[in-house]
Structures are given as C-alpha cells and as structure tokens.
C-alpha positions as CSV (number, residue, x, y, z in Angstrom):
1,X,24.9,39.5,-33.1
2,X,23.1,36.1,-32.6
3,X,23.5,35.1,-36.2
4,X,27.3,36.1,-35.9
5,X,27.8,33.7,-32.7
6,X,25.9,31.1,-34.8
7,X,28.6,31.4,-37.1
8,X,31.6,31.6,-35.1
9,X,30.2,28.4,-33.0
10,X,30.4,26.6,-36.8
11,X,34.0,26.9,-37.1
12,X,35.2,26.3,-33.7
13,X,32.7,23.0,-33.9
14,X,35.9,21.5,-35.7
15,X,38.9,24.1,-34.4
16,X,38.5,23.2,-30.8
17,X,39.3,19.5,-31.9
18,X,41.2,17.6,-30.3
19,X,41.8,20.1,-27.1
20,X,37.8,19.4,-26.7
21,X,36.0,16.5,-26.9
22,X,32.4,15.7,-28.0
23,X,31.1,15.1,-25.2
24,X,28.1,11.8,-25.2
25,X,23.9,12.1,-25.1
26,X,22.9,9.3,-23.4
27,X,19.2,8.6,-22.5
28,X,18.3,8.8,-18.5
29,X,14.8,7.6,-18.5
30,X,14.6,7.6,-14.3
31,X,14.0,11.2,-14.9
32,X,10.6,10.7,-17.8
33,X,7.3,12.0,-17.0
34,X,4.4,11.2,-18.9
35,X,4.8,11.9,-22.6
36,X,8.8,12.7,-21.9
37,X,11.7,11.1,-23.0
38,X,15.1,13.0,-21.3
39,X,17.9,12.6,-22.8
40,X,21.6,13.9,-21.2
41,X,24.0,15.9,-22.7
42,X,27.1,15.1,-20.6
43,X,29.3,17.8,-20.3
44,X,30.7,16.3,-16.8
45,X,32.4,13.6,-19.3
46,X,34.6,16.8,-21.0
47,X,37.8,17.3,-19.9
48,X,38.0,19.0,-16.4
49,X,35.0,17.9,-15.9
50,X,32.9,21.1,-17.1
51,X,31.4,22.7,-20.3
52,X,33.7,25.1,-19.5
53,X,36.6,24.5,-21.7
54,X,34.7,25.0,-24.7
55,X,34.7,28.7,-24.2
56,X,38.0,28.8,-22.4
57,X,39.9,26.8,-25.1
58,X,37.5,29.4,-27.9
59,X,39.0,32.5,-26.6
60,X,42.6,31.5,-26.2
61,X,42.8,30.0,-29.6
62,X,41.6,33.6,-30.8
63,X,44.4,35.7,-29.3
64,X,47.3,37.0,-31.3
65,X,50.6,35.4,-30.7
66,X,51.6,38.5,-28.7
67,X,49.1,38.2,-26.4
68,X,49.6,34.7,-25.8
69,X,53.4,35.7,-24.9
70,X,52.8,37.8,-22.1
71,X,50.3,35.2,-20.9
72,X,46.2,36.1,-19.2
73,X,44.2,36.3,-16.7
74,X,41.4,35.3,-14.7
75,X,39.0,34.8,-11.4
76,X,37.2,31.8,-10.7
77,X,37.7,28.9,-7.6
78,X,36.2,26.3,-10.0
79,X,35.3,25.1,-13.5
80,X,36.4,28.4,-15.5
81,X,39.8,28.4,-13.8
82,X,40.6,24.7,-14.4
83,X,39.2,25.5,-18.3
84,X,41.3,28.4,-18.9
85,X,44.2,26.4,-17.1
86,X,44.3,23.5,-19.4
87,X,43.3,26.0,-22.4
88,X,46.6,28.2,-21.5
89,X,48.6,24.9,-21.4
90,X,47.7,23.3,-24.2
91,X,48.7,26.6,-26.3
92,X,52.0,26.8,-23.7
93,X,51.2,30.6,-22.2
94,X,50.9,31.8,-18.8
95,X,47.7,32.2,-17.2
96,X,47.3,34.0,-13.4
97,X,43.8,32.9,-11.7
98,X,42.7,35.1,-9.0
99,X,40.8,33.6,-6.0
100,X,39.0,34.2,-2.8
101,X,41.5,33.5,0.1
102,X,38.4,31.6,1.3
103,X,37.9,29.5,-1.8
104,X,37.7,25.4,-1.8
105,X,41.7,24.7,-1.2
106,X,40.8,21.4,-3.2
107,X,39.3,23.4,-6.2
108,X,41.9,25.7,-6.1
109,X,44.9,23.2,-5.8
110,X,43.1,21.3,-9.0
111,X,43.6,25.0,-10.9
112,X,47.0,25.2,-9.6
113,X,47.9,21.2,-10.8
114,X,47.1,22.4,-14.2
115,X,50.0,25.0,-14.3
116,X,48.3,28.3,-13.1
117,X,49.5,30.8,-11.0
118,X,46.8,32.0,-7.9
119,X,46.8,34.9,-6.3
120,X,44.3,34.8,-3.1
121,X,43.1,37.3,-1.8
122,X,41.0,38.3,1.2
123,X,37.1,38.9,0.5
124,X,34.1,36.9,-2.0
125,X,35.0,35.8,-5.3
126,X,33.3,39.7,-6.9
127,X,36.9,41.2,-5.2
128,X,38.8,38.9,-6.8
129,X,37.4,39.2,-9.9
130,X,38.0,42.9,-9.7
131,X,41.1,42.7,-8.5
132,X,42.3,40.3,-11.6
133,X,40.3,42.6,-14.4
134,X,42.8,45.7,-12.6
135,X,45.7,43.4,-13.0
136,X,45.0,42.2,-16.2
137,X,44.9,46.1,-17.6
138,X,47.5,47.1,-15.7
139,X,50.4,44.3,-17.3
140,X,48.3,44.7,-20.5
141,X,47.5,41.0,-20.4
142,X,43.5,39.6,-22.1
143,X,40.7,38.9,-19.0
144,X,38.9,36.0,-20.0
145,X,35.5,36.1,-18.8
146,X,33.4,33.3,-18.4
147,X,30.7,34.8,-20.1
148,X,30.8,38.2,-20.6
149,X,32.5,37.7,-23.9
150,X,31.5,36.4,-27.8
151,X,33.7,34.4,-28.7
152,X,33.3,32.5,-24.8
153,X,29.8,32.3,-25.9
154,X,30.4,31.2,-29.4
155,X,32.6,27.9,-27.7
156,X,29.6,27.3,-25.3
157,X,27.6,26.6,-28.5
158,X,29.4,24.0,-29.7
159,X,27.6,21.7,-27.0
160,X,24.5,22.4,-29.3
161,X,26.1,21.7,-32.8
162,X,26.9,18.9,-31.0
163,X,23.8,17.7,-30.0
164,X,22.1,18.3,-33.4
165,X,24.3,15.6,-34.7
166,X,23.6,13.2,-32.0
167,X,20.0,13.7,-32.3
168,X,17.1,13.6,-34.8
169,X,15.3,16.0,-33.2
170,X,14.8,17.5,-29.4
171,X,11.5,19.5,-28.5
172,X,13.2,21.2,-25.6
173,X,16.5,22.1,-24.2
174,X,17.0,22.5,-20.1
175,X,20.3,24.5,-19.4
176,X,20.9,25.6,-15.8
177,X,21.8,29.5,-15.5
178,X,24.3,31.5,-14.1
179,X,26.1,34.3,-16.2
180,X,24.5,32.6,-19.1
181,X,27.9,31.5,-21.6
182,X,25.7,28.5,-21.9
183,X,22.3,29.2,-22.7
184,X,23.1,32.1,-24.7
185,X,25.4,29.7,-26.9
186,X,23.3,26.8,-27.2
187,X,20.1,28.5,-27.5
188,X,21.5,30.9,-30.6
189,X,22.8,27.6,-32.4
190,X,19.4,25.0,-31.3
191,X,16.9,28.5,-32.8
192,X,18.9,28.8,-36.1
193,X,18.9,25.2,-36.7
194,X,15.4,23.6,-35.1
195,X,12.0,24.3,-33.1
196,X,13.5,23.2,-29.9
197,X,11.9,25.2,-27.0
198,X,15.3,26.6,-24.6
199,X,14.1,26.2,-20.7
200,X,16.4,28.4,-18.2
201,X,16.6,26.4,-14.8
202,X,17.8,28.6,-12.2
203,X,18.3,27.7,-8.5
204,X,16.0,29.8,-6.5
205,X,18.7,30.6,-4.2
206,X,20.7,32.6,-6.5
207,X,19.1,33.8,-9.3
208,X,20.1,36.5,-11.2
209,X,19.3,36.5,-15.0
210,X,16.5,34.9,-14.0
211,X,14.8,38.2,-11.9
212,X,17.6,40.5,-14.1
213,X,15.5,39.3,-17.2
214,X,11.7,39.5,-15.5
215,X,12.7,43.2,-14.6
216,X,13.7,43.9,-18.1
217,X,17.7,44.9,-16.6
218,X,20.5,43.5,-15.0
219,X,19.5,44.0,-11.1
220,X,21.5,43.3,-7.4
221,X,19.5,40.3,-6.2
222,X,20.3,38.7,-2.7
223,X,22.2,35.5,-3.0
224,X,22.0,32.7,-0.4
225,X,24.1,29.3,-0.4
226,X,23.1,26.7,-2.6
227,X,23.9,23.5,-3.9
228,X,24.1,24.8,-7.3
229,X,27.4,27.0,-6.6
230,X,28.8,26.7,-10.6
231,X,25.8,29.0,-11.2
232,X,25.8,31.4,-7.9
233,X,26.6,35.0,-7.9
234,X,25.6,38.4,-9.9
235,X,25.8,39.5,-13.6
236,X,28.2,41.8,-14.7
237,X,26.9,45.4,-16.0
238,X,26.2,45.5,-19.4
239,X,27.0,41.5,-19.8
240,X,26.1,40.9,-23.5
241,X,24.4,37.5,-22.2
242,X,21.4,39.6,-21.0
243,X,20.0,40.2,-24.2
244,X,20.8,36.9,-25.4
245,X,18.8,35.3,-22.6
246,X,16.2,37.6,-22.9
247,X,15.7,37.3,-26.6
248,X,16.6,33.3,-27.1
249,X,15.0,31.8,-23.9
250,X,11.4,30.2,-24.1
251,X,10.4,29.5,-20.4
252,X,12.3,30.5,-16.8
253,X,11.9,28.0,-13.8
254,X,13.4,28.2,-10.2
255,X,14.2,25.3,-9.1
256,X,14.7,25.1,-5.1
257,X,17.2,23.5,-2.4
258,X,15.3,20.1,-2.1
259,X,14.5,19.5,-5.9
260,X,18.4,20.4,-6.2
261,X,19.0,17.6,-3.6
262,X,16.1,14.9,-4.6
263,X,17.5,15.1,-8.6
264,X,21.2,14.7,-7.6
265,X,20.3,12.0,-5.5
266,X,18.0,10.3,-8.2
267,X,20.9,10.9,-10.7
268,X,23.5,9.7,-8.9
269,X,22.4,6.3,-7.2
270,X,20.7,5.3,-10.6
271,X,23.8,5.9,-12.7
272,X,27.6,5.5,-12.2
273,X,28.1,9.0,-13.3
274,X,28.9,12.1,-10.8
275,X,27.1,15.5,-11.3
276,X,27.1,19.2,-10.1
277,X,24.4,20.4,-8.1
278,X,24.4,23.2,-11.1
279,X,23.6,20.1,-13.5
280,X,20.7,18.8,-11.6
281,X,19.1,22.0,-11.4
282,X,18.8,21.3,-15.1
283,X,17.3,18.1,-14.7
284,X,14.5,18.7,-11.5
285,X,13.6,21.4,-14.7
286,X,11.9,18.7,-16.2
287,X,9.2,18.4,-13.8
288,X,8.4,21.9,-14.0
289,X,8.1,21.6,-18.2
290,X,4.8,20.8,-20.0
291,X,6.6,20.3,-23.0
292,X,6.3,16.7,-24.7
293,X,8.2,14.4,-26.8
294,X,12.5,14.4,-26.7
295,X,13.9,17.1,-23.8
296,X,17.2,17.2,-23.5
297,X,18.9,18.3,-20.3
298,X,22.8,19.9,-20.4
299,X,24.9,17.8,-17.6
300,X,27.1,20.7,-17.4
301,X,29.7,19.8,-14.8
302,X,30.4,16.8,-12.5
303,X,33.2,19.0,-10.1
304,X,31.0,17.9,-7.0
305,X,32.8,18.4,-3.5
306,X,32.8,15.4,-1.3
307,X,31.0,17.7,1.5
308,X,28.6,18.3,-0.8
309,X,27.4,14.7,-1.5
310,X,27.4,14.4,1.7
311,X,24.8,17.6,2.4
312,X,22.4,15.3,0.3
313,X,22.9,12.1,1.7
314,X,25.1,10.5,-0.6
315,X,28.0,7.8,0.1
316,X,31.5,10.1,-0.1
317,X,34.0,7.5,-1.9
C-alpha cells in the first residue's frame, strides 16, 4: 500500500496545480540547537491557511462526474472544512459540513464564506462526524475524511515531493500528529526517496496514535484541552493511517502545554508569520531530537484564534 501512495502522491504533485500551491522552506534558525539547522516547511502560506487542501483538493479531483453532481460531505469546525470548501468550489459541486453547535462561530463562518452548507448540531465534533457519515450514505453522497482515506493521504504527500525539490537533503522530518493524513503521506514519499528520519510530535494532551501505536492498536485515550486543537481528538476504527504510522515513523515525542506555548511564542515574535499551536508542536519537537545536520519541521497550519494568542501572551492584532 505504501508504494502505491508513493505513486499516487507522484501524479497529483503536478494535478493539484494550480488549485494548490507549493508552499515555501524557509530557514528559522531561532529554533537551532547545537549541530541543527531547522528548516520550515510552510504550510500556513497554502491556501486556507492549512496543509489541508492538498488532500481535500486529491479526493475531489478523484470522484466521478456523478458524484460530483449530487455534491459531498463532511465534519470538521476548521482546516478540513475550509479545504474541502474551496476544493468543492473550485470543481463547482456542493459540499454539506457538519459541525458541533458549539464549534468557533468564526471558524465556522470562514467554512460557510467559502460556499458550504453547515448543519450544527448539538454535542462534540465525534456526533457530528457521525451524524454527516449517516447522511452522506443515506443521499448516497462521498464522506471525505480527513485521513481515513488513500487518496487524502496520497495529497498530504505532496508536501514531501515538495520538499525533496527544495532541498539537497534533510536528516529528519518533524510532523505534528493527529489522525495522521500527514505523516503517513510524507513519511511514505521522504522513505522511498531519502534517509530522512520521520519524528511524530504529538501534544501530550491529546494523543492518540501516539499511545494507539505504543499499545500496538487503535485505543480510547482521555483527551484534555490543548493548544494544539488541529490535532485533538480520537482515531477512527480501523483508520488505514495506523499502520502507516506504525510502520513509517522513526521516533514519537509528547510535547506538553508550555513547550506548545514557549515555541509559538518564540515563532511568532521572531518572524512576521502566524502559526497553529498544532504547528509548533512540530517545532518544540526539535528539542526533544538528537538527530544532527538539516531537520525540517512541517508548519502545517496558521488558522490561530485571536483567544488563543492571547492564552500565550501574544499581542491579538
């Protein structure tokens, strides 16, 4: 399966042009350490912000002109709806994104400005996710995951063919995990093509592939808030990302409220450049590696809530 998503990421390297861009690796030495250079891959430069629309804009282009008729479906209260929003529009279907009636009203209008439906509905963001995978099946309309699906994963690792270009070699990759779209991607495309170790940074605070991969299955772990919510939540049951993490991923660090905090800060007053607290989960990673020579960290989103900047002590423009 690996070689197959190595494949597929190939040919949607130049089929996702122009809808998505190639996003810039720019060097952000305030984050060395002795015998490290970091580079940043910055994905909070794409459009909508995220790394998300790779995979979005991947699994629209693959469906069947019927299926793009009666239009699709999806849950998320952040990057993944805004992706599959701009995806569906850009190929003029329908899409219908199920929320949380509690979600961000700013994140959500942003997914609505792009020309999806919402439905909200009362409860976390698992009911609505269950409740748009019963729709979807019911009007016979294609759920697009945000991971739990090849060809998804396949447009995540464009970010790596990417990167190969832009750089003569990399020793080690950081990626920040949730479901894992974006590890599994990049690290099947950065272990066909190079000896680049792939790092999983994980906030401590909601973890799941990280403890679902140390037990050898997908497990319930107990989730508490964190900065880093574009990576909080659970894995789906038999998620095909499991074994790709499992298989492709060197080294697993947890990375914790205050190094969430200290990087964004670090990031954020030394360049004029906004980040997730997802993406600096990736970079207080680097502290935690022993690797040495060229690490590059993925900046995978820059969709930071003003009330979140200021939970970590930054200016709110």
């Amino acid at each position: 399966m690996f070689l197959e998503t190595v494949a597929a990421t190939v040919v949607l390297d130049q089929s996702l042009r122009p809808n998505v861009m190639e996003t810039p690796l720019q060097r952000r030495a305030a984050f060395d350490r002795p015998g490290i250079q970091v580079y940043a891959k910055l994905e909070n430069a794409q459009h909508t912000g995220s790394f998300k629309l790779r995979g979005a804009t991947a699994k629209l282009q693959s469906l069947t002109a019927a299926e793009l008729r009666v239009g699709v479906v999806t849950a998320s209260t952040g990057n993944h709806g805004a992706a599959v929003a701009r995806a569906a529009a850009s190929l003029d279907t329908a899409v219908e994104v199920f929320v949380s009636a509690d979600a961000d009203e700013r994140k959500v209008a942003a997914i609505r400005d792009l020309g999806a439906d919402i439905t909200a509905l009362p409860g976390d963001p698992v009911a609505a996710e269950v409740a748009g995978r019963r729709a979807a099946g019911d009007s016979g309309r294609v759920f697009v995951s945000p991971y739990n699906d090849p060809t998804v994963v396949a447009g995540q690792g464009t970010v790596a063919t990417e990167l190969l270009r832009q750089l003569d070699r990399a020793d080690a990759v950081i990626v920040s995990v949730g479901g894992g779209g974006l590890i599994s991607g990049v690290a099947a495309t950065m272990k066909t093509h190079s000896s680049a170790r792939i790092i999983a940074a994980s906030a401590a605070n909601t973890a799941a592939m990280h403890h679902s991969v140390a037990a050898g299955c997908i497990i319930e772990v107990d989730h508490q808030l964190t900065l880093s919510d574009g990576t909080a939540g659970g894995i789906e049951a038999g998620a095909i990302t499991f074994d790709m993490c499992r298989s492709l991923v060197d080294d697993w660090v947890l990375i914790n409220e205050e190094e969430i905090a200290a990087a964004m800060r670090l990031y954020m007053r030394t360049y004029a450049d906004r980040i997730e607290g997802s993406a600096a989960v990736a970079l207080a990673a680097v502290g935690h590696t022993d690797v040495a020579g060229k690490v590059v960290v993925i900046i995978c989103g820059g969709n930071v809530a003003p009330a979140t900047l200021g939970k970590v002590g930054l200016v709110v423009d």
